[in-house]
N, C-alpha and C positions, 0 to 999 in steps of 0.2 A: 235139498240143495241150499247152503248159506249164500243168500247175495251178500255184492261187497258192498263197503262203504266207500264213498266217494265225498274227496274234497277239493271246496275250490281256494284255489292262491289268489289270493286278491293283490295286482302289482299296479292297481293306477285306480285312483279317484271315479276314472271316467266310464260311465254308463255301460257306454254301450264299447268300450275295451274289451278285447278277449283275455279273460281270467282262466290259466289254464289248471283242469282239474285233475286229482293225483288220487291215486288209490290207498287205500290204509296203509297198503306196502310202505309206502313211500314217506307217508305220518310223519314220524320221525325226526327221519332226514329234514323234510322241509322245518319243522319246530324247533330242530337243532339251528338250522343256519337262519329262521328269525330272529333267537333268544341268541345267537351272540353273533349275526351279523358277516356271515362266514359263507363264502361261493358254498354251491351244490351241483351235484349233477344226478338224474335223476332220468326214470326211463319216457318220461315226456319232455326234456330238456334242459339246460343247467338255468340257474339263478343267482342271484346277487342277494342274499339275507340282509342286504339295508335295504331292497327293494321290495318287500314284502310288505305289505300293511295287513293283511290278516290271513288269516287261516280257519275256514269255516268248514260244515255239512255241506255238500253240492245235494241238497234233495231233489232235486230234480231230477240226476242221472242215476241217483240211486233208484228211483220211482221209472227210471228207461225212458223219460223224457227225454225229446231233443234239445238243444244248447240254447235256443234261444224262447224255449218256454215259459211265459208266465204263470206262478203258482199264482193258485187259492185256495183258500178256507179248506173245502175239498180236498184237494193235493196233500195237507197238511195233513191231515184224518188219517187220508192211506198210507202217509209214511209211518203217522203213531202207530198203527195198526199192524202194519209189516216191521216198522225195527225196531218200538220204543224208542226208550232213549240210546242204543246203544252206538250211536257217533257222538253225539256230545259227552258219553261218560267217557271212551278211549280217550278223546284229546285230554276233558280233563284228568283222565293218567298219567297221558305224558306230560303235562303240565308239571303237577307233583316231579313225576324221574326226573324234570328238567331242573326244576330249582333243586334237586337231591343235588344230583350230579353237580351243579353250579355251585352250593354249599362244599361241597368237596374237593371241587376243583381252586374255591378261594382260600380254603382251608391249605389244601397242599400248596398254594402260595404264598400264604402267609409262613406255612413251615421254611419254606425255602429260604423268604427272604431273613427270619431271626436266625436259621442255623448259616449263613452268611453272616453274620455278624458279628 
């Protein structure tokens, strides 16, 4: 059986904030409305893409820890052990699709605006 990946939306500075966490499903979506600032809605609830400050691994809930767990040293082990690297390498893919598509998308407006011209 593949467990999921799990990430958390970091929406405030502060500690002990509840950061709500989203499933790979979801990836995406939240990456898209960071990188250009763009409402979401999502099956844990909507958000505001200026209100985002990061987009990380929730290791913890991947690991079935509860939400207010502190990892260590340990913790870390069992994650390398069970998933490698494989949430940090999806983001960084959609990282790449994002500046693809972003290249494309400026591309197609820069076409717009010289054939206006």
């Amino acid at each position: 059986m593949q467990k999921k990946l799990y990430y958390k939306v970091r929406l405030s500075y502060d500690t002990e904030a509840e950061n709500p966490t989203i499933t790979e499903e979801d990836l995406p979506r939240v990456l898209w409305a960071f990188a250009n600032k763009t409402d979401v809605i999502l099956t844990c609830g909507a958000f505001r893409g200026k209100d985002i400050i990061s987009v990380l691994p929730d290791y913890g809930a991947m690991l079935g820890y509860h939400r207010g767990a502190k990892l260590d040293v340990y913790s870390f082990k069992d994650y390398r052990i069970e998933f490698g690297d494989k949430a940090e390498r999806k983001i960084g893919d959609l990282r790449l699709l994002l500046k693809e598509a972003r290249d494309e998308n400026n591309y197609l407006e820069q076409s717009k605006i010289l054939l206006l011209k």
